[in-house]
C-alpha positions as CSV (number, residue, x, y, z in Angstrom):
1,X,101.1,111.0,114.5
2,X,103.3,113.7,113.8
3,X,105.6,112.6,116.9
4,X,108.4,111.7,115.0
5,X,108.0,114.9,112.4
6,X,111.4,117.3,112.6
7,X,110.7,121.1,114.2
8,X,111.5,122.7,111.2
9,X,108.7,120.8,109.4
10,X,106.1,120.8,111.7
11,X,104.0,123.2,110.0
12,X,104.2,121.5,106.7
13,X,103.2,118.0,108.0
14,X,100.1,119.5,110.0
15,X,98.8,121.0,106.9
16,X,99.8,117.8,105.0
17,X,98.1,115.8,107.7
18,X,94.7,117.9,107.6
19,X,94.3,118.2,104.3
20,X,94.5,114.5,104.1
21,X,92.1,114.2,106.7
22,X,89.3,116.6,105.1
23,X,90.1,114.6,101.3
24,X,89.5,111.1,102.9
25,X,86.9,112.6,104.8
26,X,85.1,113.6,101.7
27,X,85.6,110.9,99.9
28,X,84.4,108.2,102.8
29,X,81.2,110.4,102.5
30,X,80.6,110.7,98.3
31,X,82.0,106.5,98.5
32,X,78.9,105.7,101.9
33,X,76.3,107.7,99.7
34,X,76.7,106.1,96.3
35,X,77.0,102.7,98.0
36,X,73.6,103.4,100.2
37,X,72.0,105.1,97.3
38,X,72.9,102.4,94.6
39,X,71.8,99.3,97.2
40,X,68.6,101.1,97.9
41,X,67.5,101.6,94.5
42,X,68.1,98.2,93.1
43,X,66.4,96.0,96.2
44,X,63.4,99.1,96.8
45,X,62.7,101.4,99.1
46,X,61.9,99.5,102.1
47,X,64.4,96.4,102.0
48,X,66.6,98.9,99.9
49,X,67.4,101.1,103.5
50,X,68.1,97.9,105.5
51,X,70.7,96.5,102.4
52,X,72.2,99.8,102.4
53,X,72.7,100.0,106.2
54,X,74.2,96.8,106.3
55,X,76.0,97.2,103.4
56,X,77.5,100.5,105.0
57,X,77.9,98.5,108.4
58,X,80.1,95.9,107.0
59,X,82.4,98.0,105.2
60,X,82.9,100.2,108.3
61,X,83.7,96.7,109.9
62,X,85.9,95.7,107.9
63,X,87.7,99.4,107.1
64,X,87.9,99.7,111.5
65,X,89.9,95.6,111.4
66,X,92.3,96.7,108.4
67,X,92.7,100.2,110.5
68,X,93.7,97.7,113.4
69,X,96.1,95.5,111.5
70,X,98.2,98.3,109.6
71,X,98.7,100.6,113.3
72,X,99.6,97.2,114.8
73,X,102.4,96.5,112.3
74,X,103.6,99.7,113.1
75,X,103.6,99.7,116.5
76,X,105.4,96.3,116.1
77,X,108.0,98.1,113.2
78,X,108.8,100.6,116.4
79,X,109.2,98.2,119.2
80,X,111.7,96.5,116.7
């Protein structure tokens, strides 16, 4: 990821690149929790977990396939 960063900035982008990592982080974990939280109160407890859980599932899905898409467009932007 940082392959293509110049030597003189390498320290910059790594810090750049964590912090990103621990804010996205953070806020996949606060965005899962109200999502569970909110599905599991308004359907119950017991069908409330199983809604949240495949709530949670199918945005994972769906966040892993746009993942997918956007690295293949770059990987096709660099063969190019």
């Amino acid at each position: 990821m940082l392959a293509g960063t110049a030597q003189h900035h390498a320290g910059v982008a790594a810090g750049v690149l964590a912090t990103v990592q621990q804010v996205g982080n953070s806020v996949g974990v606060a965005l899962v929790g109200n999502l569970f939280y909110a599905r599991r109160e308004s359907a119950g407890t017991a069908h409330g977990y199983g809604s949240a859980f495949a709530w949670c599932l199918g945005c994972l899905l769906g966040l892993a396939l746009l993942v997918t898409h956007l690295c293949r467009g770059r990987r096709l932007a660099a063969a190019l």
